[in-house]
Every structure is written in structure tokens, then in C-alpha cells.
C-alpha positions in Angstrom: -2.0 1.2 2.3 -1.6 4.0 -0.1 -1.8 3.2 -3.9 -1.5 4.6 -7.4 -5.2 5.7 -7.1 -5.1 8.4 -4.2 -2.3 10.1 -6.0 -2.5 12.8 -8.3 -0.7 11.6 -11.3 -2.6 13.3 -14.1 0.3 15.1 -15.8 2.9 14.4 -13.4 6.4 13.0 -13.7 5.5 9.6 -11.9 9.0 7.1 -10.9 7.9 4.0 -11.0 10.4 1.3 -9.3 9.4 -2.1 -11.4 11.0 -5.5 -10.8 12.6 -5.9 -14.4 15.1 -8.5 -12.6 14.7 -11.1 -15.1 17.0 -14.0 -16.6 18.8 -12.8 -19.7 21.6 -14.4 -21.9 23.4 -13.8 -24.6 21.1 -10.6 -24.7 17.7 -12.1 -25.3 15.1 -12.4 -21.9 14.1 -15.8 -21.2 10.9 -15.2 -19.1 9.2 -11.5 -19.5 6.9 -13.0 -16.7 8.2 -9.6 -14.1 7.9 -7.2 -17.3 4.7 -8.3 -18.3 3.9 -8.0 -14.1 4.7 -4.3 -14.3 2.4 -3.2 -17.2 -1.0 -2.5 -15.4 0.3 0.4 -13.6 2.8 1.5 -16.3 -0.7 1.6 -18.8 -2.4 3.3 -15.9 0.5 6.3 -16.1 -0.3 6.2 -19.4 -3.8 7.0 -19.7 -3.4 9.8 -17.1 -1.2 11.5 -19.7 1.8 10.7 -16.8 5.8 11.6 -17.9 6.8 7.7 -16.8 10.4 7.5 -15.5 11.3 3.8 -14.8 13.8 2.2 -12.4 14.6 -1.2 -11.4 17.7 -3.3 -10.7 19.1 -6.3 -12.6 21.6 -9.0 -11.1 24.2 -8.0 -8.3 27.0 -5.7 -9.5 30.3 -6.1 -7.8 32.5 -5.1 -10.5 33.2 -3.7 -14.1 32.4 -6.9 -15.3 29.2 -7.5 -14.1 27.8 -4.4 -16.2 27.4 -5.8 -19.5 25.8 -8.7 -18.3 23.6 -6.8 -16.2 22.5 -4.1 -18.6 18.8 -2.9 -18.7 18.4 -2.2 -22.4 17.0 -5.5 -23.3 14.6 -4.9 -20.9 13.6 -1.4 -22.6 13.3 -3.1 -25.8 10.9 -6.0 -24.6 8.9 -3.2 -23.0 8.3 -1.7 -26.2 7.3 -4.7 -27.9 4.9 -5.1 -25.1 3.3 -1.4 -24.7 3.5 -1.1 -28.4 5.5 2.5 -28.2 9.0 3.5 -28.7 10.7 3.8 -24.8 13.6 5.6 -24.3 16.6 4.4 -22.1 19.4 6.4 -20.3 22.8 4.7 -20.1 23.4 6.9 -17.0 22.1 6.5 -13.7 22.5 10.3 -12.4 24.5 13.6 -14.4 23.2 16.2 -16.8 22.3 13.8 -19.8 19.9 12.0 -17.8 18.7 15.1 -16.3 18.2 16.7 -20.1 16.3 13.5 -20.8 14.0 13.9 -18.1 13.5 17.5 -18.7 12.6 16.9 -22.3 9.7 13.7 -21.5 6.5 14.8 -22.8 2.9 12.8 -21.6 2.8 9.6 -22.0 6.7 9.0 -22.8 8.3 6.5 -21.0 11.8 6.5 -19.8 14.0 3.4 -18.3 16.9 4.4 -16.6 19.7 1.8 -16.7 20.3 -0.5 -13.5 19.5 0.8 -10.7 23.0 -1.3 -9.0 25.3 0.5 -11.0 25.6 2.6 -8.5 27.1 -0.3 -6.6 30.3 0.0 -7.8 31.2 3.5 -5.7 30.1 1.8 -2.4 27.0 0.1 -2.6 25.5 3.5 -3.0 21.9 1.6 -4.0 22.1 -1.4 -2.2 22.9 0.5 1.1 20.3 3.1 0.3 22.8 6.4 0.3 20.9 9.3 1.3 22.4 11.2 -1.4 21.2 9.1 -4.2 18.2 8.8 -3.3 17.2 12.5 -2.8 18.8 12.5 -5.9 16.5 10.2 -8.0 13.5 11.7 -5.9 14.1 15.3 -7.2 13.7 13.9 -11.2 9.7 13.2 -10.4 6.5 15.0 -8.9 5.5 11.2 -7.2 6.9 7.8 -6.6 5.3 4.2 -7.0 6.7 1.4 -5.8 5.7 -1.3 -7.7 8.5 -4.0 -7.2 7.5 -6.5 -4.9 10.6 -8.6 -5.3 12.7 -6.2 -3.6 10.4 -4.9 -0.9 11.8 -5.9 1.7 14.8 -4.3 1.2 16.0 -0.6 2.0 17.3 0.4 -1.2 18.0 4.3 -2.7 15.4 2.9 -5.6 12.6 2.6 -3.1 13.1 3.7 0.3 15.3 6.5 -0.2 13.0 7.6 -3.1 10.2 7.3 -1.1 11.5 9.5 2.4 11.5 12.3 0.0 8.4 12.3 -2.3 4.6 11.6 -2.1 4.6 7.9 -2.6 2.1 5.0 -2.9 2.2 1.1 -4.1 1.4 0.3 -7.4 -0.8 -2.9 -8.5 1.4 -5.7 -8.8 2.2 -4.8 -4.9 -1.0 -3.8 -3.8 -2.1 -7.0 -5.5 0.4 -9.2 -3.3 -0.2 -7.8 -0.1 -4.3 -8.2 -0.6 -3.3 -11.5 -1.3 -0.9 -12.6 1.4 -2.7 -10.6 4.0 -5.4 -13.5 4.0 -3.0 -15.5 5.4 -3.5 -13.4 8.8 -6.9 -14.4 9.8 -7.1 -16.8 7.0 -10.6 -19.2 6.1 -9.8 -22.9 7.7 -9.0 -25.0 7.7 -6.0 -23.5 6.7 -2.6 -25.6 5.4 0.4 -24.5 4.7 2.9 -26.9 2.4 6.8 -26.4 2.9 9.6 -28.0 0.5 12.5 -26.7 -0.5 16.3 -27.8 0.7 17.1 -26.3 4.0 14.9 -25.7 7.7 17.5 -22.8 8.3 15.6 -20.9 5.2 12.6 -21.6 6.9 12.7 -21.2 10.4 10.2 -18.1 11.0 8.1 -19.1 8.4 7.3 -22.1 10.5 7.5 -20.0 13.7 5.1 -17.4 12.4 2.5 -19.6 10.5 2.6 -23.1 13.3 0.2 -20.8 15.4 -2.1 -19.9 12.6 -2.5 -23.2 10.5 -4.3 -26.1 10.9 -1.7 -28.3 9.3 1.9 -28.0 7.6 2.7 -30.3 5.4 6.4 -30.8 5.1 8.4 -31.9 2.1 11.6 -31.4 0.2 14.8 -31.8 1.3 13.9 -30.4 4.3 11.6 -33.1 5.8 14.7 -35.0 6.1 16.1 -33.2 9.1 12.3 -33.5 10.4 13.0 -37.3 10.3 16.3 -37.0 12.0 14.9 -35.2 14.5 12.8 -38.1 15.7 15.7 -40.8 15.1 15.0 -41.8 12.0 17.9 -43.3 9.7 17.8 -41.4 6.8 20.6 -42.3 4.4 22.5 -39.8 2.5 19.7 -37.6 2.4 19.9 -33.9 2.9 20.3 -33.3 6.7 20.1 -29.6 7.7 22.0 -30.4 11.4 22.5 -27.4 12.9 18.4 -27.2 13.5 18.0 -30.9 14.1 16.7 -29.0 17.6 14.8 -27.1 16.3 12.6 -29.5 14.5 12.7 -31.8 17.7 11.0 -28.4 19.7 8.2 -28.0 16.4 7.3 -31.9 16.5 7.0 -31.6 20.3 5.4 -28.2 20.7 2.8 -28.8 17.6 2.9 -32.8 17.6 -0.7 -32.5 15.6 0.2 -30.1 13.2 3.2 -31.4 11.6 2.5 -33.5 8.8 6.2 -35.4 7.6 5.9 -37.8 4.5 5.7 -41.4 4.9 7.2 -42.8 1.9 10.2 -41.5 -0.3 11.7 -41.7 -4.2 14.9 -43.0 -3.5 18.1 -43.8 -4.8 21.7 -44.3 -4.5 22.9 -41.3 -6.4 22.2 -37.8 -6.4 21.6 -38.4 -10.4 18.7 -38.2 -13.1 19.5 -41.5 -14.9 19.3 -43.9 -12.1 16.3 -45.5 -11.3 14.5 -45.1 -7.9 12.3 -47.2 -5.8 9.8 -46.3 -3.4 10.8 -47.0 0.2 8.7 -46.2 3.3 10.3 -43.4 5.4 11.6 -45.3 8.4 13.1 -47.8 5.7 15.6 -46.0 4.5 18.8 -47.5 4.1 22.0 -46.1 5.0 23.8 -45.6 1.4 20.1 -44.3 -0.6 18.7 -41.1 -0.3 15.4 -39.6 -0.8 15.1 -37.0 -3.6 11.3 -37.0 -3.8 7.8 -37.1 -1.7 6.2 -40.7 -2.5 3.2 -42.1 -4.3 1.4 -42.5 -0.3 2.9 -39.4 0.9 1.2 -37.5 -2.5 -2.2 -39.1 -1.4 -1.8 -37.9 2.1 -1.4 -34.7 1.6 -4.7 -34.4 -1.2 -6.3 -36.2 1.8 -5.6 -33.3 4.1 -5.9 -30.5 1.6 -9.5 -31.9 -0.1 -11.6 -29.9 2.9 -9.1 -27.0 3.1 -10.1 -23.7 2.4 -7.1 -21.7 1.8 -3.9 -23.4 1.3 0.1 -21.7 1.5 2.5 -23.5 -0.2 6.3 -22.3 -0.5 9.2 -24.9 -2.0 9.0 -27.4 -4.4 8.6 -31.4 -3.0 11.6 -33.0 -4.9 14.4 -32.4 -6.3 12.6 -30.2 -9.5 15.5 -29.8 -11.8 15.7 -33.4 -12.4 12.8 -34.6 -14.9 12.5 -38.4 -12.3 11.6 -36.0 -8.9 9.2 -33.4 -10.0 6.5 -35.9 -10.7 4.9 -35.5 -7.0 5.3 -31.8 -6.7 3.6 -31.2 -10.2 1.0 -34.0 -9.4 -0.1 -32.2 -6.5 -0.4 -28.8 -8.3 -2.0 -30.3 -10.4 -4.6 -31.6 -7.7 -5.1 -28.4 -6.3 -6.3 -26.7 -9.6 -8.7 -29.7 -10.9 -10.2 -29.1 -7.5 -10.3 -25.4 -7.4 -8.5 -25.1 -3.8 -7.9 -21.6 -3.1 -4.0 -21.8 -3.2 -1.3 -19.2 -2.4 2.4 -20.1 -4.2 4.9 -18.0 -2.4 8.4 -18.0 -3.4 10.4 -18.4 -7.0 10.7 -22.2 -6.8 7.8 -22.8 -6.3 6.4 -20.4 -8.9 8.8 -21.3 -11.5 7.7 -25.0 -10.7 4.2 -23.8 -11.2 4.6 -22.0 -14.6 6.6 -25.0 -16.1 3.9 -27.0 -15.4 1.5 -25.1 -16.4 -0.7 -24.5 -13.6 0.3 -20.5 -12.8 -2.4 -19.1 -14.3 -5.0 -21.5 -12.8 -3.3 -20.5 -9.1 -5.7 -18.2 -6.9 -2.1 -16.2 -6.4 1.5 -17.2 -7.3 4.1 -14.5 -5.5 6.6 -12.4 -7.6 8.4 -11.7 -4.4 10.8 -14.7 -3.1 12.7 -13.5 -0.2 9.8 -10.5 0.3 7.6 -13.3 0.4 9.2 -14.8 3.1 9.9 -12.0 4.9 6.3 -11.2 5.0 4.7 -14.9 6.1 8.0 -14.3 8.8 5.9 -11.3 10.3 8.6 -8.9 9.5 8.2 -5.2 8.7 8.6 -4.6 4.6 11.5 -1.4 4.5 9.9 -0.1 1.3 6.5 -0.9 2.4 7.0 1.1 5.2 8.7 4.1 3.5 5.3 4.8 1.8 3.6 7.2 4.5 
């Protein structure tokens, strides 16, 4: 893998593509977290006297609308705070005024360009990585990093079409994640992997890809209903994924000894925050309550299995985390894992998010910017901008 440190940036005009896709409203940025991800190898342009030209996208854009909403300045302006130094910002995506702005950067200055899916209003020119464009944005730099995780598994003009036509390399936050989730291919063991989250469908090739490599998979979330199903369990009005009620039925058969479902369930009648809950063993359930968290044996289960694990995976929350009642087990367990110092891999937004509320991120061995890239990788599957770097 190619990175920022075998190019030749001293001097250079260097394109970064960042993942500045962060939540905004009303103007103001609620979480910098994917700003603040980006400033190692923006600071490392920087101190190799680098003309910086930044890219990245922001929300989907579909229509006039949607640009407002979507605009990048707030970004530019947090970046400043952040770097301590005026950055400049280009309304346009492509023309002469952009091009006069480039032509004018001096070392060290630093130039966002606005969203990247602008150019998704004349065909999906980004999104479907238009040849055009992308020689386009290429022939403003010398180099290209790709430093957004979060959209590398995607063939965009921004990174793959950038990177067909210019020296290119990964920047740190990427180099970073693949280090990181590349020990999950001959990983330390025992080796578990934890799976919440609502629906199998979202994580069929996860399972298929990490089944043969871990020791055990512990399964929670909405999910692990469907898991019951499959082995005739009544489970209520619980979330039931049914079109791969076979497909758990095949896992539970093929890996009986791997599979770890919970035993015990937060339950209720309604799908609600204010009603109370009881805990009710999983083949108890009754046929008007459903389960919206892991319970109080289930948690002490799974700490039993991960207390002699050496490396651990863990995508999807284990409840239902927006409501205050069902995050209990998922932060208890996070919590578990740092007081014990397990060497823990969070992969996926969810989870993450989860993670950072709680307050735990920081004490994570690695928590994933990348969500569906994330998946994409522990699926097996090739990384489009990954790739694109020669």
C-alpha cells in the first residue's frame, strides 16, 4: 500500500480527498469527529510547504434543494478554527474561477472546494465517476491522496477517477484503518466477533467471510431475533428479518459451535421508551412482547466468552440505542471491554457513535470511520478507491 510518505509532495499541489461528511444543522457541525480525522495528513502537507487543494462530499444531492443544506463552507470554517489559519473555499466545483484560485495557492495554503456531489445534479457526474470530471479535478494537482475512508469503497470522480490519472497514495486516516482491519485476516485468538444491529440481510457476508476465521460470534440486536426464528423459537413482535430465516438455519447448522444467540431478552409490549420492561428468558417470549434489548445473563455470557479473547470485532449496537431503557447492555459491555483492556475493533457508525456517546472511543484499540467501507472490507470485497492507487 502506497502512502503519503513515498510521494514527493515537497512543494507540490497535493488533492487530498477528506471525509468532511459530517452532521450539520441550521449551519453549525454537530460532531467535527471526520474533520478532526483528516488533520494529520492535512498538517503533514503543511510542513512540506504542500499547495493543499481539498475535496470531499457532503449528503446526497438529488436536486436544487439539497445544495444549501449540503454546502461545504461550514466545513471550511471549522477547519480553520482547527488548523489555526485562514482556508479558502471555492463555491465552484470546475470553470475558470476555481482554476484562478488554484493557480494563485502559494505553500502551505489550503483550498476546500465545495461538494464534491454537486456535480450530481447533471447526471451523477461524481457519484458515477464520469471520466471527464475526473481527468478534470486530476489536472488541478501534481499528486493525489486519498484519505476518506468512509467512501472507499466506492468508485467516485473524487477518488477513483482522480486517481487513474495522477500519482496517488493513501493518506493516514486510511492507511491507519486498513493496518487496523487487516488484523482481522490472520487475527490473534481466540478471536470473537460481536454482531447487533437490525437486519441479517445487512450482514450476510460479514458472517460469511468472518464464520471461517473466528472462534465465536456473538449475536445481538435486532438481528438475533431471526436467529431464534430460525430454530423455532416464538419470538413475539420482535424484529424478524424473514426473507433469511434460511439463511440463519444454514449458519446454526454449518457452525453449530460458533454461534453464540442471547439467552435472555429486555422486553416489552411496545416499541416505546416510557414503558417498562421485564426480563424474560429467550424461549419465553410471549406472543404480543418484543425484545428491544440483550439481557442481564446474556451480558454476562458474552464477558464470559470475551475475558480470554485476544482480539475482538464488534459491528452494531445490542439494543435498540436511541431509546435511553435499551442501551444499558450495549454500553455495559463497552464498558467491559475497556476496564479490561481487550484489544477491540468497532466497525461501523452505530456502533462508533454508540461508543463516543458513551465515552469509551478513545479507550477503543480502533473504532472505524468507514461504515459501509467497513463492511465492505470484513465482506472480503475489493475497495474501488483502494485499488485505483497503483
Amino acid at each position: 500500500m502506497k502512502t503519503i510518505k513515498d510521494l514527493d509532495i515537497n512543494d507540490k499541489k497535493v488533492i487530498i480527498r477528506c471525509d468532511f461528511n459530517v452532521p450539520i444543522k441550521e449551519g453549525k457541525i454537530i460532531d467535527d469527529t471526520r474533520i478532526r480525522a483528516a488533520l494529520e495528513t492535512i498538517n503533514y502537507c503543511i510542513e512540506h510547504n504542500s499547495k493543499i487543494i481539498l475535496l470531499s462530499h457532503l449528503g446526497r444531492i438529488k436536486e436544487e434543494s439539497d445544495l444549501k443544506k449540503n454546502d461545504l463552507s461550514p466545513v471550511a470554517k471549522r477547519l480553520s478554527e482547527l488548523l489555526e489559519r485562514d482556508i479558502l473555499f471555492s463555491e465552484k466545483t470546475r470553470g475558470p474561477e476555481l482554476e484562478a484560485v488554484v493557480d494563485s495557492l502559494k505553500s502551505g495554503d489550503i483550498l476546500l472546494i465545495q461538494n464534491t456531489r454537486y456535480e450530481d445534479l447533471d447526471g451523477k457526474k461524481e457519484s458515477k465517476n464520469d471520466e471527464e470530471l475526473g481527468k478534470y479535478w486530476a489536472s488541478l494537482g501534481d499528486v493525489f491522496i486519498n484519505d476518506a475512508f468512509g467512501t472507499i469503497h466506492r468508485a467516485h470522480a473524487s477518488n477513483v477517477g482522480i486517481a487513474s490519472n495522477l500519482d496517488s497514495a493513501v493518506g493516514f486516516l486510511v492507511e491507519k484503518e486498513i493496518q487496523a482491519l487487516s488484523t482481522l485476516n490472520n487475527p490473534e485468538r481466540p478471536f470473537v466477533v460481536i454482531l447487533g444491529g437490525a437486519k441479517v440481510e445487512d450482514k450476510i457476508g460479514v458472517i460469511e467471510n468472518l464464520v471461517t476465521k473466528a472462534d465465536k460470534i456473538l449475536i445481538g440486536g435486532g438481528m438475533a431475533f431471526t436467529f431464534l426464528k430460525a430454530q423455532g423459537m416464538e419470538i413475539g413482535k420482535s424484529l424478524l428479518d424473514e426473507n433469511n430465516i434460511d439463511f440463519c438455519k444454514k449458519i446454526l447448522s454449518t457452525y453449530p459451535e460458533k454461534i453464540v444467540l442471547p439467552i435472555d431478552f429486555a422486553v416489552t409490549n411496545e416499541y416505546t421508551n416510557d414503558e417498562e420492561y421485564r426480563q424474560k428468558a429467550s424461549d419465553n417470549i410471549s406472543i404480543d412482547e418484543m425484545g428491544l434489548d440483550i439481557g442481564d445473563k446474556t451480558l454476562e455470557n458474552f464477558e464470559n466468552i470475551l475475558r480470554d479473547s485476544k482480539i475482538v470485532m464488534w459491528n452494531g449496537p445490542l439494543g435498540v440505542y436511541e431509546f435511553e431503557k435499551y442501551k444499558k447492555n450495549t454500553d455495559r459491555l463497552l464498558e467491559y471491554i475497556c476496564n479490561n483492556n481487550i484489544k477491540t475493533i468497532l466497525g461501523g457508525g452505530d456502533i462508533v457513535a454508540a461508543a463516543t456517546q458513551a465515552g469509551y472511543k478513545d479507550k477503543i484499540y480502533h473504532a472505524s470511520t468507514g461504515g459501509g467501507a467497513t463492511l465492505e472490507y470484513l465482506e472480503g470485497k475489493t475497495l474501488p478507491g483502494l485499488a485505483a492507487i497503483k
